[in-house]
N, C-alpha and C positions, 0 to 999 in steps of 0.2 A: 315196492310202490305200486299203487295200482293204476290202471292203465285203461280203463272203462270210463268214462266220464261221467260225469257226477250232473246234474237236474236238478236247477233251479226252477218253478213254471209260477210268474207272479202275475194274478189276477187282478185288474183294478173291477171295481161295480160299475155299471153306468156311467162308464168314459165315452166321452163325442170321439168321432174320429177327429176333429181338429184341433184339439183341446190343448195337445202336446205343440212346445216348443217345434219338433222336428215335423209335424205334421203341418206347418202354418201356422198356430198356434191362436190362442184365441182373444187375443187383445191384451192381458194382462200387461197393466204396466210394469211388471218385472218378470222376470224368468220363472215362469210355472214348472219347469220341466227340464232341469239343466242334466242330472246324472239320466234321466230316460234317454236325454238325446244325444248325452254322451254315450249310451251303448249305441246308439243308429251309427254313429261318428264310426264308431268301432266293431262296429257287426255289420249287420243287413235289416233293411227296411224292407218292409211289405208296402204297396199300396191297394192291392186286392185281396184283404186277410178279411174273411166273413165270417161271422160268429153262426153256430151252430143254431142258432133261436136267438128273438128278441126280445128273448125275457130270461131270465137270469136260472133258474133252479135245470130248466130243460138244456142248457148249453151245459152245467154241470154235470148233469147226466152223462151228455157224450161226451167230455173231458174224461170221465173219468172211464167213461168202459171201452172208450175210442169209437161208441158204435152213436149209426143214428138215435137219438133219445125216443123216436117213435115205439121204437122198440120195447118200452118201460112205463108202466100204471103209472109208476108217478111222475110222471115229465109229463102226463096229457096236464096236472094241473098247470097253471099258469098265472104266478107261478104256485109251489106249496105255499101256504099261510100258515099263521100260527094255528089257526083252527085245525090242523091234522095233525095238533100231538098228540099223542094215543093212539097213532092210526098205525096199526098191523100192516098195513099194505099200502100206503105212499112213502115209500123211500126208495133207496138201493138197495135191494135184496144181498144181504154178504156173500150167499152164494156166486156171486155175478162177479168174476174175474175182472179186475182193474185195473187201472195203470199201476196203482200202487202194487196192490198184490202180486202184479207180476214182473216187477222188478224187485218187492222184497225176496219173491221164489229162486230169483236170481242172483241172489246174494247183497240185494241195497239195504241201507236203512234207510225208511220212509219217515216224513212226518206231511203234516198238514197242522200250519201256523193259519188262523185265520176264519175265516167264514166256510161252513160244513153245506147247510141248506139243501139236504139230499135227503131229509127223513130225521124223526126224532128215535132217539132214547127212550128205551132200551131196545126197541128192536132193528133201531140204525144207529150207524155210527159210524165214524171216520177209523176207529180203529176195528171194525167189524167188516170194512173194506180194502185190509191190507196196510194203512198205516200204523206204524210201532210209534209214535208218538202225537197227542193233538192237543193245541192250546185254540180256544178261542170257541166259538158264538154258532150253534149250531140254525137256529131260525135262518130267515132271508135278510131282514133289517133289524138292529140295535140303537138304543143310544151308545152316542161315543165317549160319554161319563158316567150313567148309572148301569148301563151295560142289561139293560132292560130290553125285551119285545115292543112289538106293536100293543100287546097286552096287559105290559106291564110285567111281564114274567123276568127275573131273572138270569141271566144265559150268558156265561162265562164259567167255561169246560177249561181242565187237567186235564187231559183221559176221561174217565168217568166219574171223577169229584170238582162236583164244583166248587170256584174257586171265587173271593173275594177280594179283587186289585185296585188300587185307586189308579185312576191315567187314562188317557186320550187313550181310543181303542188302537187307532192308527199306530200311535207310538209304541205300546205293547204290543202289537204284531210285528213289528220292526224288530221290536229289542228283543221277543222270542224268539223269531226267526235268527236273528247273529249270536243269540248263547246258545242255540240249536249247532251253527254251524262250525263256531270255537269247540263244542262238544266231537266233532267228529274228528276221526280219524283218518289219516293221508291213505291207509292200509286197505280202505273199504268206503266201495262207492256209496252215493246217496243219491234219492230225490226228498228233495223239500217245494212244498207246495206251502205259496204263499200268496194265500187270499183273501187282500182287502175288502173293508165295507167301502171303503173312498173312491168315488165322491156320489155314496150315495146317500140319499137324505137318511137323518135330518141334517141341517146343514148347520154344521155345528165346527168350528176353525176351534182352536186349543185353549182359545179365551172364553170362549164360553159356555163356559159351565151352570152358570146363571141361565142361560138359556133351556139349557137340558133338564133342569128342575123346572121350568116351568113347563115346556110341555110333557113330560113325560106323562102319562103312556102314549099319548098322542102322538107320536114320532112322526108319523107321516107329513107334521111338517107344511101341511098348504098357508100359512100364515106367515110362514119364515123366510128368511133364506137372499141371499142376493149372489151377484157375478162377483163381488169381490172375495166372500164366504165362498164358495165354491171354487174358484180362482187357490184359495188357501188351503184349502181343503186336498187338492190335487199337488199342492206341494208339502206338506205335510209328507203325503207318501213319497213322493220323490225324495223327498231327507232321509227316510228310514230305509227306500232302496238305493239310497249310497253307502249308507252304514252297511247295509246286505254286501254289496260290492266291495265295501273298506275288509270286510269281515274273512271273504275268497282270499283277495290279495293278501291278507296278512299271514293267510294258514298256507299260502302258495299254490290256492288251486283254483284260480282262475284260469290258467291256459286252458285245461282242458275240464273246464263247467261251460255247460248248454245253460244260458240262463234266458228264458223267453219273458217277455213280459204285453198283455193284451188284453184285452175287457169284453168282460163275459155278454155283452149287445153294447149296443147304441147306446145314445146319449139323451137323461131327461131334462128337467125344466131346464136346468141355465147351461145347458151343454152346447158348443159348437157343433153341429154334425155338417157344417158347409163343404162339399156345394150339395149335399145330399138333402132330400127330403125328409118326412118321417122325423123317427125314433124312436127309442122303447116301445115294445107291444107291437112294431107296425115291421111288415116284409118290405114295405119299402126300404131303399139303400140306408136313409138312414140310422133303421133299426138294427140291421145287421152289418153293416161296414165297421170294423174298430179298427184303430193300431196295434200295431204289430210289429214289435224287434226283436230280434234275436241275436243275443254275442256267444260264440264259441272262439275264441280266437287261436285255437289249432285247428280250427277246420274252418271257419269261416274268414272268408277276406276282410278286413274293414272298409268302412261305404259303399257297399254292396245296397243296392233296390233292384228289388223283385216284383215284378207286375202278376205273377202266376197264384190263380186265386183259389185258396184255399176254407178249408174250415176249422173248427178247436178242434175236433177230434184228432184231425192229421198231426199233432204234435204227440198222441196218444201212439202212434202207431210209429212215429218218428221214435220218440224217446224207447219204448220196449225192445224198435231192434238196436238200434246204439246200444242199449244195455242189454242184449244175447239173453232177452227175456221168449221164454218159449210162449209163442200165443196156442191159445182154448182152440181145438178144431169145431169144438160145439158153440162158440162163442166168437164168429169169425170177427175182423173187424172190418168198419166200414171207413177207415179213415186210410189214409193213403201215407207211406210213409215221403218224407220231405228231405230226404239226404240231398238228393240229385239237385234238388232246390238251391241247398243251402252251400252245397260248392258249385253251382253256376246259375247263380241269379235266372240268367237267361232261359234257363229251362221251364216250358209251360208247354205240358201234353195238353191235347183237349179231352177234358171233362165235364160232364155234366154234374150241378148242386141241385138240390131239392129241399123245402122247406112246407110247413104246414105250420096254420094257428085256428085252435078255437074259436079264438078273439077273431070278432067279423068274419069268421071261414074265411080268410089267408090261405093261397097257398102259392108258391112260388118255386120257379126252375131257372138256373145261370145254364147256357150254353155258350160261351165265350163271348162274347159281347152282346147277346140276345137275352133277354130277360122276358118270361111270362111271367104274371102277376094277376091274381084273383082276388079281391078287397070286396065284400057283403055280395052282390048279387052284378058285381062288372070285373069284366075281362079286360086285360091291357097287352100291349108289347112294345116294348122300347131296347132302342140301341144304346146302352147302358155306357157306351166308350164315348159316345159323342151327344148321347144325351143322359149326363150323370143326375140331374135333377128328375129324371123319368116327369116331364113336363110335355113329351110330345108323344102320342098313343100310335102304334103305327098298325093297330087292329086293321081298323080296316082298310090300309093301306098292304098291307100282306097277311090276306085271311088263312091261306096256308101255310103260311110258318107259324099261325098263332095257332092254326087246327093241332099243327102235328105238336108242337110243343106242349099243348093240351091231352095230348093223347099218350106222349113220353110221361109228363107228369101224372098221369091215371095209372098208369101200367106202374112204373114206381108206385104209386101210392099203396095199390095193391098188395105190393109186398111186403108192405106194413100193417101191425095191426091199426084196425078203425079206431077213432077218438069217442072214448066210453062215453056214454050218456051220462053218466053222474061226474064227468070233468067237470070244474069251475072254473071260472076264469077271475083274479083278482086284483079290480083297478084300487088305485087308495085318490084317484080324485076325477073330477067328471068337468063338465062345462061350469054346473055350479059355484066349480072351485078355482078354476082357471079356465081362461077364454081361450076358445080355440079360433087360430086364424080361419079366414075364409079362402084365402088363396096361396 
């Protein structure tokens, strides 16, 4: 029997932090989220889990290499569009040690069920990064019935033949994820990566289908869409990560699976992110604040919250040492591992987070309750524990903590390479399309 724990890590898109059941939840008049919050129930809750970027393909970057995505050509896009397929050099380069890769090194089998959005075919790919098996949708967004791009393209992967399925994307991600995991064997560890498009547009619930024909290739969706579709949308996945969880328990290896489950940013149009600001695109809290649970239940206690604020990466550095995966000396990591974390809640050394965006030159530093913040051509500082809406500026109220915190973030930046001139940055709707509040 093996004795290594096995990795679950499920990705929602463009989940609000309060979206979930466990987190407040967002008004739904029924349960959005009952097997999610049944892992909180039974694991541990984050309330300081910060995604790596507020935007989607750059947080998969550093998921996957556990490093800051500054690091990587293709993570300055923001995020990748369909317009870089053909493109030699925006994706993950395969040479670039992974999570995957370096727990398949270590004797796992890998898969990736789900959304890829790290680079096209043929010169990226999910199994070009270490995964031994991938079903699903290599772009950033799909329809969830013709299984179409923003473009109209086609984009439903085997491995490298694609494939034509009838079904809700969500529910095919679900149900390849659990013949994945009926497929494995007790003798030999795994990670499965399982990365929803839900709930991100179009906003399409399992009825309709009608829908999805009309706008297709339009998928972006500004004409669609409401709280109760979205609302459905979010549970939808929740059903298919209880079958994942039905799937553990029936092969008897839940005791010891790490199954995490948290969303790659913020939350867009009909997302909760209360009491936070922001969302998608924005370093305010509410672009990067998501949930965040994790059940192991041989190593974690159940109803554990942890207030020690983290990033995605650190689950990259957690998971490779739990699996006796040897890390690249050439390819160090920058995420931190979360063992210590995850058998005593309590535990939160101080550390410093750093962020940067194209969009509006953002850039952004956590130091335990102190947050600097750079937005188009103004500087901010707020106490983030007691002012979570970042609604009070305390600039110039203490110009030298804003200096030095200025001056930590410069010297970090440094050590990253600069954001290319030819980066783009790509919104799919503008004031145009939706009104933006004033206050």
């Amino acid at each position: 029997m093996n004795q290594r724990p096995n990795f679950i890590f499920i990705l929602a898109d463009d989940l609000g932090s309060a979206d979930l059941g466990c987190y407040g939840g967002a008004g739904a008049p029924f349960a959005v989220s009952p097997n999610i919050d049944r892992m909180a129930v039974e694991g541990l809750r984050f309330t300081h889990a910060m995604s790596n970027s507020p935007v989607c393909s750059p947080t998969r970057f550093a998921l996957l290499t556990g490093r800051y995505q500054y690091r990587f050509r293709g993570a300055a896009e923001e995020p990748l569009g369909t317009v870089e397929r053909g493109s030699s050099v925006l994706g993950l380069p395969p040479e670039i040690p992974t999570l995957a890769s370096g727990l398949r090194d270590a004797g796992y089998r890998t898969a990736l069920v789900g959304k890829w959005h790290l680079g096209f075919p043929p010169v990226f790919g999910p199994r070009k990064s270490g995964y031994d098996y991938f079903f699903g949708a290599t772009a950033g967004a799909l329809d969830y019935f013709t299984h179409k791009d923003s473009r109209g393209t086609h984009d439903l992967w085997e491995n490298e033949t694609e494939v034509f399925e009838d079904g809700y994307f969500t529910d095919l991600v679900s149900d390849r994820a659990v013949r994945w995991i009926n497929e494995q064997s007790t003798s030999q560890p795994f990670l499965l990566s399982v990365h929803y498009t839900a709930p991100h547009w179009p906003w399409e619930t399992r009825d309709d289908r009608a829908e999805a024909e009309r706008i297709t290739p339009k998928i972006s969706h500004n004409d669609g869409g409401s709280l109760d579709k979205y609302w459905r949308m979010i549970h939808h996945m929740d059903e298919g990560i209880g079958h994942i969880l039905a799937a553990l328990e029936a092969k008897g290896m839940a005791e010891n699976t790490l199954v995490v489950f948290t969303s790659d940013n913020g939350g867009e149009r009909f997302s909760k992110n209360w009491p936070f600001v922001g969302g998608k695109m924005d370093l305010l809290e509410g672009g990067i604040r998501v949930p965040l649970v994790a059940r192991w239940p041989a190593r974690i206690k159940a109803g554990g919250v942890s207030s020690t604020s983290n990033l995605t990466m650190d689950w990259t550095a957690t998971m490779l040492a739990a699996g006796g995966a040897t890390i690249d000396l050439n390819a160090p990591l920058d995420g931190f591992d979360m063992a210590p974390v995850l058998e005593s809640p309590s535990h939160n050394p101080p550390r410093k987070l750093y962020w940067r965006m194209n969009h509006r030159k953002q850039r952004a530093m956590r130091d335990g309750r102190w947050k600097y913040l750079a937005m188009d051509s103004y500087e901010y500082l707020f106490d983030v524990e007691t002012d979570a809406r970042e609604r009070a500026n305390l600039a110039k109220r203490q110009p030298e903590r804003l200096a030095a915190m200025r001056a930590d973030w410069e010297a970090w930046a440094a050590t990253m390479p600069g954001i290319p001139e030819d980066a783009r940055v790509h919104l799919v709707y503008g004031e145009a399309d939706i009104p933006r509040a004033t206050g």
